[in-house]
matplotlib code that plots the C-alpha trace (Angstrom):
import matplotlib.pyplot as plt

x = [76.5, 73.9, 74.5, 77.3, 77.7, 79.4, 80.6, 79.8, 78.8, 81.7, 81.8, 84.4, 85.3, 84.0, 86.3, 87.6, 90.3, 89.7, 90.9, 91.5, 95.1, 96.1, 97.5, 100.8, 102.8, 105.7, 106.2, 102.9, 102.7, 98.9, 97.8, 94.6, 94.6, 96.4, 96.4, 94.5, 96.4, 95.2, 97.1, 96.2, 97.4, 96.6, 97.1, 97.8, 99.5, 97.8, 94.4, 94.1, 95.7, 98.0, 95.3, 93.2, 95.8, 96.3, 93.0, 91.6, 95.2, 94.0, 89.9, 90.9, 92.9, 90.7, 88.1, 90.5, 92.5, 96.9, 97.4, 100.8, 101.1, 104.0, 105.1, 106.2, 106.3, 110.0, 112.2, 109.3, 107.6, 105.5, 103.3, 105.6, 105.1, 101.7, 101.9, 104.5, 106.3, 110.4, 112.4, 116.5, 115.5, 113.7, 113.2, 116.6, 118.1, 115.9, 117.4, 121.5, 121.1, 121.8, 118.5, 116.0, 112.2, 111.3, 113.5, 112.2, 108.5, 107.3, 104.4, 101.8, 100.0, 96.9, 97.5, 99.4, 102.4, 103.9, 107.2, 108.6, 110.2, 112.5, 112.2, 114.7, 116.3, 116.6, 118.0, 114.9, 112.4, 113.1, 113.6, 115.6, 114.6, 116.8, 115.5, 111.8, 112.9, 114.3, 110.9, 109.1, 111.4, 110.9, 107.1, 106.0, 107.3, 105.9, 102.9, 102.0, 101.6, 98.9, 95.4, 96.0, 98.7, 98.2, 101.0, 100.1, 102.0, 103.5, 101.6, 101.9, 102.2, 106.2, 107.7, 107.6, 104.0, 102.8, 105.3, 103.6, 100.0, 100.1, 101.3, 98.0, 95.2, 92.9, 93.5, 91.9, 92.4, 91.7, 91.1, 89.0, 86.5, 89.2, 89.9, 93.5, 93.0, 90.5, 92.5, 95.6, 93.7, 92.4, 96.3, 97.2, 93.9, 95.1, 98.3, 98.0, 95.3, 96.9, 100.6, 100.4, 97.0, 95.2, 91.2, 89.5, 89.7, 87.6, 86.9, 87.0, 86.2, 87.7, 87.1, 83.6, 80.0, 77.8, 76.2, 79.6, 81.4, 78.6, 79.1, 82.6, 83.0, 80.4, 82.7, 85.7, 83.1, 82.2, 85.8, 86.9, 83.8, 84.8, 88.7, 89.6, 88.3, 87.9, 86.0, 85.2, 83.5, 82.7, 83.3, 82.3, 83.1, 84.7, 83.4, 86.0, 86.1, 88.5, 88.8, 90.6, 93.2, 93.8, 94.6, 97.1, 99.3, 98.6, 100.5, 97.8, 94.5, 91.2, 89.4, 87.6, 84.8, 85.1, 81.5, 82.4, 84.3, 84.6, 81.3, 81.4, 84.8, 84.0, 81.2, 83.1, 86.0, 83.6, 82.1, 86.0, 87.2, 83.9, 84.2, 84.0, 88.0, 88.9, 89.5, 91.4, 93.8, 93.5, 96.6, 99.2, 101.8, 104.0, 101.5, 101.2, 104.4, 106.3, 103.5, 104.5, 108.2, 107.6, 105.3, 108.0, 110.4, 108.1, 107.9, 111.4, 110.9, 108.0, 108.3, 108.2, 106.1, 103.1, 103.2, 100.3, 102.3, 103.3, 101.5, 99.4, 98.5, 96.9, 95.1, 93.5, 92.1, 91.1, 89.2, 87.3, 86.6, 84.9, 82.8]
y = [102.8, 100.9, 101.9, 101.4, 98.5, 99.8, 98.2, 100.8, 104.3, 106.8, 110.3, 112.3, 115.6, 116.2, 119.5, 119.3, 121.7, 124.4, 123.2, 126.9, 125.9, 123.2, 120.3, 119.2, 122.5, 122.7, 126.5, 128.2, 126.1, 126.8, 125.1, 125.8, 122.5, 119.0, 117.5, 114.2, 111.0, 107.9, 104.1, 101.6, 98.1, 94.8, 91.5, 89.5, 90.9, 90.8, 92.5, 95.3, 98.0, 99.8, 100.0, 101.6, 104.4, 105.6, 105.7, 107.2, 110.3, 111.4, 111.9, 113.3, 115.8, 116.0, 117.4, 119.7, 118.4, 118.9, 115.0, 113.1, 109.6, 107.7, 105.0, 103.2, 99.3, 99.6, 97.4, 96.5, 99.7, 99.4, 102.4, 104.1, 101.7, 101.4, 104.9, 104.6, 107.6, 107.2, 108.7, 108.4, 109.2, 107.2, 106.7, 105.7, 109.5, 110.7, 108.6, 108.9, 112.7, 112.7, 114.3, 116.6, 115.3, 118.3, 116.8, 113.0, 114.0, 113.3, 115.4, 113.1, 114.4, 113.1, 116.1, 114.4, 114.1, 110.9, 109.9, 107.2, 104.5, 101.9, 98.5, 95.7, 97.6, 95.1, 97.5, 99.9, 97.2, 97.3, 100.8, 101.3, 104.4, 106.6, 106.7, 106.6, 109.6, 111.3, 110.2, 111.6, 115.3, 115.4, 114.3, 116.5, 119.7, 117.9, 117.8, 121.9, 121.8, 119.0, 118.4, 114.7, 112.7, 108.8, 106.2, 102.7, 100.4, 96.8, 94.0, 91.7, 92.4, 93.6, 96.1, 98.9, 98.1, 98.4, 101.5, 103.4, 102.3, 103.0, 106.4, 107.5, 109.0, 106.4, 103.3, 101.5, 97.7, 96.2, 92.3, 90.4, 87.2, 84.7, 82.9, 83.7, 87.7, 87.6, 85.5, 87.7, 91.3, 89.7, 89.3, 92.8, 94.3, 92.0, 93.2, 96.7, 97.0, 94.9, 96.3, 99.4, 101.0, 101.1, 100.5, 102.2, 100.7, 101.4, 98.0, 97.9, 94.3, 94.4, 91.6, 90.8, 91.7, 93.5, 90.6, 89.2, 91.7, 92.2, 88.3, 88.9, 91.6, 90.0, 87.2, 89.8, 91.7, 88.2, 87.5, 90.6, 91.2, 88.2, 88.3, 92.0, 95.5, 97.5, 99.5, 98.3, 100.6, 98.8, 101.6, 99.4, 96.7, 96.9, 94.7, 92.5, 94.0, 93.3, 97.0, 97.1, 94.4, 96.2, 99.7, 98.0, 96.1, 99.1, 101.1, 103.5, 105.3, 104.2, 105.9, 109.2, 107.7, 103.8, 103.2, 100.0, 101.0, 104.9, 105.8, 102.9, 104.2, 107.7, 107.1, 105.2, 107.3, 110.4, 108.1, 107.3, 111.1, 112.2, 109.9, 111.8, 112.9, 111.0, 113.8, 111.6, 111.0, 114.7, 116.2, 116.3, 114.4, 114.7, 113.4, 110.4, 109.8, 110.5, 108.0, 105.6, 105.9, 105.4, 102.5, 100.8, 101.0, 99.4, 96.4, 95.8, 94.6, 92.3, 88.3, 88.2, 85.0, 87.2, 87.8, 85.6, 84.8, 81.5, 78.4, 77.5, 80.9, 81.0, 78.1, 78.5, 81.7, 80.2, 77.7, 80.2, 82.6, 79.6, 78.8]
z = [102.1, 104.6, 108.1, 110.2, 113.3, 116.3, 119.4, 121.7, 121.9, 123.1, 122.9, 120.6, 119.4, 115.6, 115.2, 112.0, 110.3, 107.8, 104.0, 102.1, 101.0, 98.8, 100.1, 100.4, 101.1, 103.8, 103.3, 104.8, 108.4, 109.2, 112.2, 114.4, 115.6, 115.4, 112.2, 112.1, 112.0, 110.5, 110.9, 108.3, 109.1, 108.8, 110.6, 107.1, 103.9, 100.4, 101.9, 100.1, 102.9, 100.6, 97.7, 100.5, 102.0, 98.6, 97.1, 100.8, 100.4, 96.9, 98.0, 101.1, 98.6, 96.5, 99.0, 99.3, 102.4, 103.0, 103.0, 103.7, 103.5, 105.2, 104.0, 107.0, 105.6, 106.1, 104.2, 102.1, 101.2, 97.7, 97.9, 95.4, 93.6, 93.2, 92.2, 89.6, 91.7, 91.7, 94.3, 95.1, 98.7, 101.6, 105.3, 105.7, 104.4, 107.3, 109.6, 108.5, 108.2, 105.3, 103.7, 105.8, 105.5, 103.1, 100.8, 101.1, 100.2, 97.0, 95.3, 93.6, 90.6, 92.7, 95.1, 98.1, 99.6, 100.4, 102.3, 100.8, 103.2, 101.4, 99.7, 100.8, 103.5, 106.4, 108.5, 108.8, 110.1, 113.6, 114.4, 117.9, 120.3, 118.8, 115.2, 116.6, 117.8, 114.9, 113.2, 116.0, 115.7, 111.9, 111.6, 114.6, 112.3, 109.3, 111.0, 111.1, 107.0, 106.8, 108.0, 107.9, 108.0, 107.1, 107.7, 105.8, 108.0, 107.1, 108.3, 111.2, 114.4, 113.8, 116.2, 113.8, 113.2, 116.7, 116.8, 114.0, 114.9, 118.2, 117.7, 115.1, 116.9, 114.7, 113.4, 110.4, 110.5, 107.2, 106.7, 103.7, 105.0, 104.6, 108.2, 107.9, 107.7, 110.2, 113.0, 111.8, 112.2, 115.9, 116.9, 115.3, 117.7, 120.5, 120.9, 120.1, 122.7, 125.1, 125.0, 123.4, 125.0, 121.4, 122.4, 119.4, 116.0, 112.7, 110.3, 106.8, 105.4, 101.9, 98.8, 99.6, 99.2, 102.0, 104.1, 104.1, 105.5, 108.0, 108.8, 109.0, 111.4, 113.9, 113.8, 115.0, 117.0, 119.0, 119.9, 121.0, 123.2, 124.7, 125.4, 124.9, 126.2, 122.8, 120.9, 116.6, 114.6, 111.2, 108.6, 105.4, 102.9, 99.4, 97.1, 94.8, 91.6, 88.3, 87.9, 91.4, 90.2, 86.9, 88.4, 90.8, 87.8, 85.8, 88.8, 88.6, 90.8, 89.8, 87.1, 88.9, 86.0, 87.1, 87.3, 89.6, 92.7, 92.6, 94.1, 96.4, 97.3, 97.5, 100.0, 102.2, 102.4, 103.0, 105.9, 107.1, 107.3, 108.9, 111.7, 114.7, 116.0, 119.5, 121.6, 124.2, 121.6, 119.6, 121.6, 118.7, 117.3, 120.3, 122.6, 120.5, 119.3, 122.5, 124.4, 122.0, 122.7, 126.2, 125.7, 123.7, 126.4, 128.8, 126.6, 126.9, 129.9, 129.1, 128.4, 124.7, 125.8, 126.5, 123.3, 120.5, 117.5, 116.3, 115.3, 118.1, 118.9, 115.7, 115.7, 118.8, 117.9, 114.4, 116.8, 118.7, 115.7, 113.9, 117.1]

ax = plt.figure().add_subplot(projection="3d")
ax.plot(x, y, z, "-o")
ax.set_aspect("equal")
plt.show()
């Protein structure tokens, strides 16, 4: 991978954990310090952001890290199925106390936990204050068996969205070249930076070759410079490939041997996980769930006017991302 175009320069800590255990185990807690917790959204479906949590869970296992992926696309979750994984249990068993969260998570043969959350369940995409907090209870005890934790969010700018994203001490927007994904990933930066505090955010431009991606992210960089006070840290591209396609109707990893994607995959999710750790944002799971809480009652009291979705708020940043 070439080198890597930052925004700005900002100091972080680089501790990282100790990986002597195998992952995914909820009966021998060891924790020296916070686990590491990773967002990966998107402004626009259909990018690619589901294809990346799960391939970026089973290398991070593979290097030997205690990985848990959340599935928190509520109502619409799919990263069970792109595993071919089945499971009776979802987000919603969590939240009806009917099931505790050791029960919900599935072991993948790839070495990882996931949570599943639950498809066609209208009722879990707008989470109110009190399940937040039962996620908030379960996952902050959750949180003592895993190095890192990675919640592949839905996309758009939906409450649940900003809810999970906003409570991850990094986030990982990913977007492809096409003007739609770009001007969709601007709105998702926008208003998690201005509502919800977010001002750090790692890029990953998928479906497209290097100097396009490099194109592409100036073109985010350029905007935000302009109308927003945050930080982008371009982690890479991923080229479009038929082997990529193939593995996702085949509900199935790519090939450890694909000669294609693997080692372009490989070295971009080493660059990802070795990213230094924020330490303004390393306090825990309660620090960032609870500040997440509190930041969602705040915007109760906002004009939902304030916030950029719609028509014309699309266009007009479509305007100024093509200037």
């Amino acid at each position: 991978m070439n080198d890597v175009s930052t925004q700005h320069n900002m100091n972080a800590s680089s501790e990282s954990p100790s990986h002597d255990n195998q992952p995914g185990s909820l009966q021998e807690p060891r924790r020296i310090i916070s686990p590491r917790v990773i967002s990966i959204s998107s402004g626009k479906g259909g990018v690619g952001k589901t294809f990346m949590s799960v391939h970026l869970a089973a290398h991070a296992a593979k290097s030997g890290q205690r990985v848990l992926l959340i599935d928190a696309d509520l109502g619409l979750a799919n990263v069970d199925v792109m595993l071919g994984i089945q499971s009776e249990s979802t987000m919603r068993n969590l939240l009806t106390g009917s099931a505790p969260l050791r029960d919900l998570i599935v072991h993948c043969p790839q070495g990882f936990d996931v949570l599943p959350g639950g498809s066609g369940l209208y009722e879990l995409t707008n989470l109110n204050v009190s399940e937040q907090q039962t996620i908030l209870d379960s996952l902050r005890e959750a949180g003592e068996h895993y190095d890192l934790i990675l919640i592949d969010t839905a996309a758009g700018i939906g409450d649940n969205v900003l809810y999970f994203a906003s409570a991850a001490e990094s986030a990982l927007v990913v977007l492809t070249p096409d003007p739609t994904s770009l001007t969709d990933a601007y709105a998702l930066i926008k208003v998690l930076s201005q509502q919800r505090g977010v001002r750090r955010f790692m890029v990953l431009i998928n479906q497209t070759d290097e100097i396009d991606g490099h194109i592409t992210f100036k073109r985010l960089l350029s905007v935000t410079d302009r109308y927003l006070d945050v930080y982008l840290d371009y982690v890479g591209h991923v080229p479009q490939h038929p082997s990529a396609r193939k593995a996702i109707q085949q509900q199935r990893l790519l090939n450890d041997n694909d000669p294609a994607l693997r080692p372009h995959l490989d070295r971009l999710f080493d660059h990802i996980l070795n990213r230094p750790r924020d330490a303004s944002r390393s306090g825990g799971l309660q620090f960032f769930w609870e500040h997440t809480l509190s930041a969602g009652l705040d915007d109760d009291d906002q004009d939902a006017s304030n916030v950029p979705v719609g028509q014309g708020g699309s266009m007009q940043t479509t305007q100024r991302l093509s200037s």
